[in-house]
C-alpha positions in Angstrom: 117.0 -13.8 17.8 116.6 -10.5 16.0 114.5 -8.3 17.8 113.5 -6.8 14.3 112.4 -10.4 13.0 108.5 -9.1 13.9 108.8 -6.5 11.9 110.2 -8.8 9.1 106.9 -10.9 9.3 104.5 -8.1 9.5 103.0 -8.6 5.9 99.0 -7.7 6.1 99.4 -4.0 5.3 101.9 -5.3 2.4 99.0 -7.7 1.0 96.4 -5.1 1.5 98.1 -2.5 -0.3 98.8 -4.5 -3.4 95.4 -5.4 -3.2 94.2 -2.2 -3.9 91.9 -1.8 -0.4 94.3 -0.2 2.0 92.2 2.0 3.7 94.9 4.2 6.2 97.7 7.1 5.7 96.0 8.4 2.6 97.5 12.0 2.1 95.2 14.8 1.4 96.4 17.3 -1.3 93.2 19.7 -0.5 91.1 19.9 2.8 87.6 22.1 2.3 85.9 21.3 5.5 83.3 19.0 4.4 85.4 18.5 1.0 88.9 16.8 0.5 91.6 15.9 -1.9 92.7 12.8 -1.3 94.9 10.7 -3.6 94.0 12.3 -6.7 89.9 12.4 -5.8 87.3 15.2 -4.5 85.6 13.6 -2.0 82.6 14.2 0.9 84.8 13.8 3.8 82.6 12.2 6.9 85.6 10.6 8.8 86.9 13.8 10.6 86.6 14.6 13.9 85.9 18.2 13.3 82.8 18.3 14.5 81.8 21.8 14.3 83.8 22.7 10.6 85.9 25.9 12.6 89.4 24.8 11.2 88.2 26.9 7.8 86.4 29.5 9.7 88.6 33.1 8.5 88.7 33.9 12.4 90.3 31.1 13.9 92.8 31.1 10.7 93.8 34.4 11.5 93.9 33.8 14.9 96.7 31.4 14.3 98.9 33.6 11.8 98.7 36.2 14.8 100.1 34.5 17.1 102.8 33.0 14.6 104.0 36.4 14.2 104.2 37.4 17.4 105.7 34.6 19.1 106.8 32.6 16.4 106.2 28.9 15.4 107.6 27.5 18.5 108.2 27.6 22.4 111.1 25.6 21.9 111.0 24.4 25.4 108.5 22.5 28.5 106.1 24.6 29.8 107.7 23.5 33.2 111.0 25.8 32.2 111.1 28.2 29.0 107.7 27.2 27.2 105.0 28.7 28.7 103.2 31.7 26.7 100.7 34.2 28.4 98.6 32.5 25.7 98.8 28.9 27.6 97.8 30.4 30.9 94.6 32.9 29.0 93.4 29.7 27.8 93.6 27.5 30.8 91.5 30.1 32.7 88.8 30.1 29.9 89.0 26.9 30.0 88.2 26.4 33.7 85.8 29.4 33.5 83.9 27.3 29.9 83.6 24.4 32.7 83.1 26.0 36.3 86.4 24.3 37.5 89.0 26.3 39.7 91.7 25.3 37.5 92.9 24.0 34.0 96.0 22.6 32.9 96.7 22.0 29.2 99.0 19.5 27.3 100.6 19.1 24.0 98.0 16.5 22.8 95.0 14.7 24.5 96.6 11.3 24.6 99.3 13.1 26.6 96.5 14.7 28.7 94.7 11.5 29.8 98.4 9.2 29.9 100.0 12.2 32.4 97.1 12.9 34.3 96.2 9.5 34.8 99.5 7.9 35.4 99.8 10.9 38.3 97.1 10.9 40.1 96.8 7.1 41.0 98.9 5.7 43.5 100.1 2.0 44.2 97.0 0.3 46.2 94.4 2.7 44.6 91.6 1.3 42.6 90.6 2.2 38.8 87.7 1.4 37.4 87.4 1.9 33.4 84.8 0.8 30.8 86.1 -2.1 28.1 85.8 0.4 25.7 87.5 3.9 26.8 90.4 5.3 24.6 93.2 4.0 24.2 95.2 7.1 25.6 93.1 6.0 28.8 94.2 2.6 29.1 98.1 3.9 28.4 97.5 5.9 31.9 95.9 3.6 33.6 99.1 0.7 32.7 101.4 3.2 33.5 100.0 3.4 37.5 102.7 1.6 38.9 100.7 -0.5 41.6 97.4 0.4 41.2 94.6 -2.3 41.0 93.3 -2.2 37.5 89.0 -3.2 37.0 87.3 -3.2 33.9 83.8 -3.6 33.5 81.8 -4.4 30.8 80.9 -1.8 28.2 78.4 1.1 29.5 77.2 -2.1 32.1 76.6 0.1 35.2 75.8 -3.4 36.9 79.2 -4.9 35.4 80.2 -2.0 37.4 78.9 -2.4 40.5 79.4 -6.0 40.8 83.2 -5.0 40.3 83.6 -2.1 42.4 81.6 -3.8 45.3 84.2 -6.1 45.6 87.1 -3.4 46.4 88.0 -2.5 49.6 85.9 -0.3 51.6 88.6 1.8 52.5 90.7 2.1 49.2 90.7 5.1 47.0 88.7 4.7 44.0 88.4 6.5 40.5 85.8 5.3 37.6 87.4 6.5 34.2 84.7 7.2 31.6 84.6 8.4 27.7 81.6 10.7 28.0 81.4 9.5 24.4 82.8 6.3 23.1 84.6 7.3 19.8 83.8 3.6 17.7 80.6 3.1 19.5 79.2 6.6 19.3 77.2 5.8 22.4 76.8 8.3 25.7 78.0 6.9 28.5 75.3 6.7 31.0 76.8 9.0 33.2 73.3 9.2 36.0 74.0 5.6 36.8 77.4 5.8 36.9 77.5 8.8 39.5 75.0 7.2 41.5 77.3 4.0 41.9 80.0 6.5 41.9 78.5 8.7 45.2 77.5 4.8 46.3 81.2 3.5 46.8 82.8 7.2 47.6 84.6 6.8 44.9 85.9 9.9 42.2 84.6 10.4 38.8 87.1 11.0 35.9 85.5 12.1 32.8 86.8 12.2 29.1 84.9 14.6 27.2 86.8 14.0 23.7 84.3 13.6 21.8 81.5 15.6 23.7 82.9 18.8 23.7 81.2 21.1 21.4 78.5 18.1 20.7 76.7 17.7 23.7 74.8 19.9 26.3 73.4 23.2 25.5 76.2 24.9 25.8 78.8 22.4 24.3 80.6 21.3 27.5 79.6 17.5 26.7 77.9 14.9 28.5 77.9 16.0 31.9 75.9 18.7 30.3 73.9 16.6 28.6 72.9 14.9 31.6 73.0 18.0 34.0 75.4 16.3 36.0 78.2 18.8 36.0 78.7 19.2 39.7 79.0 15.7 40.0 82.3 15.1 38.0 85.3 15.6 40.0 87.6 16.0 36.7 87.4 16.1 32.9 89.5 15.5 30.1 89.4 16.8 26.8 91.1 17.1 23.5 91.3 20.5 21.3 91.8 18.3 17.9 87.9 17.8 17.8 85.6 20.7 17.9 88.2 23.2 19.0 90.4 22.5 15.2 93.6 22.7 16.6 95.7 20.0 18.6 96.5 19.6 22.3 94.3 18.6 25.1 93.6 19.4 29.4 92.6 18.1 32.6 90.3 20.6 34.5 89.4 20.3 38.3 89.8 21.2 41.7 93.2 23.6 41.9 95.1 21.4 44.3 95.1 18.7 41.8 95.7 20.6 38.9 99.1 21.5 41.0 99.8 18.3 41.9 100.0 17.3 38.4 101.2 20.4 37.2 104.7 19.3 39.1 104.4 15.6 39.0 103.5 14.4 35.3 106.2 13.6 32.7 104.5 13.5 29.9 104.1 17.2 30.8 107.0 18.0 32.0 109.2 16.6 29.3 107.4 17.8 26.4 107.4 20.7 24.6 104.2 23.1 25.2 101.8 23.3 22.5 102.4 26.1 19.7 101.3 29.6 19.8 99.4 28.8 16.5 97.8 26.4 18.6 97.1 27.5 21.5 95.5 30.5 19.5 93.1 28.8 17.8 91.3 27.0 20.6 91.1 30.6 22.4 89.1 31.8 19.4 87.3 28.6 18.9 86.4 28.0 22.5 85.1 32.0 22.2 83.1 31.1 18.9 81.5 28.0 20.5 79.9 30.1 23.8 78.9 33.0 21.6 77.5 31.0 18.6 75.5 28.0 19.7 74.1 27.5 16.4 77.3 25.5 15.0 76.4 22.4 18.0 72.6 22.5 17.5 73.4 22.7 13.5 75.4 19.7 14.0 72.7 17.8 16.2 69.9 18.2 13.4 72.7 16.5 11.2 73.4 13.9 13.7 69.7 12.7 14.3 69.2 12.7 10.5 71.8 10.4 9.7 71.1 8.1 12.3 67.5 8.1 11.3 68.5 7.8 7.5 71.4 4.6 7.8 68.9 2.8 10.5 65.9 3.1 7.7 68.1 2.1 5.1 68.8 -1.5 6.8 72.4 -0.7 8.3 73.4 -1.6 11.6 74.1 1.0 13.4 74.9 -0.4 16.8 74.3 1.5 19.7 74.9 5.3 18.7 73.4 7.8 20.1 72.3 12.0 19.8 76.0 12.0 18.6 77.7 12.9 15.1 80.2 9.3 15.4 77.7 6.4 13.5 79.2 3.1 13.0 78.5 0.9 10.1 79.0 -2.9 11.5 80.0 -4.7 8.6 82.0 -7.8 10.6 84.8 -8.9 8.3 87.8 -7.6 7.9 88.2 -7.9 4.5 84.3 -7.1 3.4 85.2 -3.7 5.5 87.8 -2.8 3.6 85.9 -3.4 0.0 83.2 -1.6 1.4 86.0 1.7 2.4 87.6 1.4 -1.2 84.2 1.2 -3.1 83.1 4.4 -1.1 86.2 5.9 -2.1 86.0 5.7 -5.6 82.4 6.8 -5.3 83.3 10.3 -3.7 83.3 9.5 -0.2 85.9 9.1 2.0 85.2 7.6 5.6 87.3 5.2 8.3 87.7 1.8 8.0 88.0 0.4 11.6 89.2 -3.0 12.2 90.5 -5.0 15.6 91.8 -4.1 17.9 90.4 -1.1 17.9 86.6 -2.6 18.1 86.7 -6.8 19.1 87.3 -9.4 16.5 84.6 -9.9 14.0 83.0 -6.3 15.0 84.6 -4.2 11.6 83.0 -1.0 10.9 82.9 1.7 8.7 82.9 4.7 11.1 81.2 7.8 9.7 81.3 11.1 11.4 79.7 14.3 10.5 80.3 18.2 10.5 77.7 21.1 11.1 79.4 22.6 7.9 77.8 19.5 5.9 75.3 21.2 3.5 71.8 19.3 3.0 73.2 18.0 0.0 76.5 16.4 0.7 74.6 14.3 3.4 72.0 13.3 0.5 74.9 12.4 -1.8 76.2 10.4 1.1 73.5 8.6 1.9 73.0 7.6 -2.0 76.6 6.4 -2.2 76.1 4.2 0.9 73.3 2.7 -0.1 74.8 1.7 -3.7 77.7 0.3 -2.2 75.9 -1.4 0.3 73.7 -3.3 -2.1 76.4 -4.2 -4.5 78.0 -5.8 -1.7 75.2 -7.5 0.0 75.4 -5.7 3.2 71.7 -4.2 3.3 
């Protein structure tokens, strides 16, 4: 047995690709914002995560050749030895400043954050609790818990989740793990039911804030905001990819766990810290996003529009919610990726999602929108959508 002989089977990308409908690893030659290059097209690009547009703004550029210059392109080393920059620890005290925490500790990319944190934290004989549909990078932690007893309930269900968690132990330790927005669904957790059960069963509330920072709440901080529940979360999670525009991610909390993981988690320790170019850039976008509010409220006009629009145009557009991430349900694999390529070579580019990254027979186009989208790329959007969709039978 050839422990390659998998990889030797593995034909669907193959078949896809010579079928002209391979929707992933297309390389962009040009990236605008709101306007790409991409394999030889200009196209409206509404499958980026940068929500608020800031990886063009001329500020948070410059901020990045700064620090290139003065500290070069690299730390060449863990922040646990050689790696960490008087940048890393300026950010994590904005950082728990942004959220109110005591303490902030970042890593070199948000699946790192939630895996190391995660994995730390929980002990053998503690008790997780995680929706069916958190990220991936959530699950990763959780599996790597040596020991811990492992509950899912059913997606957003806060009576999936209290039928589980009622049947714990009274006296274990007990985390929920939450998406405060659920990136395929583009749904908000619903995060006053869940800290009630939470407060019911003593148990600690773990928040991933991905896709709600710089989206949600009056001030950006996410969902908790959103629901005014911020003293009610014991830690969150986010990513700097998204709205911040630059890569990495953090766990914020109380400051005795923020040591504890500080000195515990691999992924941490064993990695090299994020870049000064970096690091940088969320300092000057984290700055732009308390002093300019406009950028989030911009981007939640855009969001209810496009909801409004897809939903009066016939699509199905699941369960999203006051967020920029709508889902297309389309069901089959195959229509889903007719449906990508035809947007494509219409000028639009957005992701093709297939399983396992929603269930079987759930296929979506996900779209995701920018508050640097003019008036009129979201009109050509919706016109290109519903000409696809209607040559294709889908509305």
């Amino acid at each position: 047995m050839d422990i390659f002989e998998k990889c030797y089977k593995f034909t669907r990308a193959k078949e896809t690709i010579e079928a002209g409908i391979y929707p992933y690893f297309v390389p962009l030659s040009g990236n605008d914002g709101p306007v790409v290059q991409m394999d030889g097209h200009e196209v409206i690009m509404v499958g980026s995560n940068n929500y608020l547009g800031l990886t063009h703004d001329p500020r948070v550029v410059e901020a990045a050749i700064e620090a290139t210059r003065k500290y070069g392109t690299s730390c060449s080393g863990s922040r646990f030895l050689n790696g960490t920059l008087d940048l890393h620890i300026e950010l994590e005290s904005r950082i728990s400043e942004f959220y109110n925490r005591e303490a902030a500790l970042i890593f070199s990319t948000g699946y790192m954050s939630n895996l190391g944190s995660i994995a730390t934290l929980v002990d053998r004989n503690d008790c997780i609790l995680i929706d069916k549909s958190d990220h991936a990078s959530i699950y990763a932690g959780v599996l790597s818990a040596s020991g811990a007893r492992i509950k899912r309930y059913l997606h957003n269900d806060m009576k999936s989740l209290e039928k589980v968690i009622a049947e714990l132990p009274d006296d274990s330790a007990k985390i929920i793990i939450s998406d405060g927005v659920f990136s395929m669904e583009g749904d908000i957790v619903k995060l006053d039911e869940l800290v009630k059960v939470a407060k019911k069963y003593h148990a600690r509330v773990y928040l991933d804030e991905a896709h709600g920072l710089g989206v949600l709440g009056e001030h950006g901080r996410g969902s908790a905001e959103y629901f005014g529940l911020e003293a009610d979360i014991d830690l969150i999670m986010s990513t700097f990819s998204k709205s911040l525009a630059s890569l990495g991610g953090f766990l914020t909390g109380p400051q005795a766990v923020i040591d504890y993981i500080k000195h515990k988690a691999s992924p941490l320790i064993f990695s090299a810290a994020p870049t000064p170019a970096a690091t940088a850039t969320v300092i000057k976008t984290l700055e732009i996003i308390q002093n300019e509010p406009e950028h989030t409220q911009r981007l939640q006009v855009i969001s209810q529009k496009m909801r409004k629009e897809f939903k009066s145009l016939g699509f199905n557009i699941g369960v999203s919610k006051d967020t920029p991430i709508i889902p297309i349900y389309i069901g089959d694999d195959e229509k889903t990726f007719l449906f990508w390529r035809r947007l494509f070579d219409n000028g639009v580019f957005a992701n093709a999602v297939i399983s396992p990254a929603v269930p079987p027979d759930e296929a979506l186009i996900r779209t995701s929108f920018m508050s640097t989208h003019s008036d009129d790329h979201l009109e050509k959007v919706l016109t290109i959508f519903e000409k696809v969709a209607k040559e294709l039978g889908i509305i």
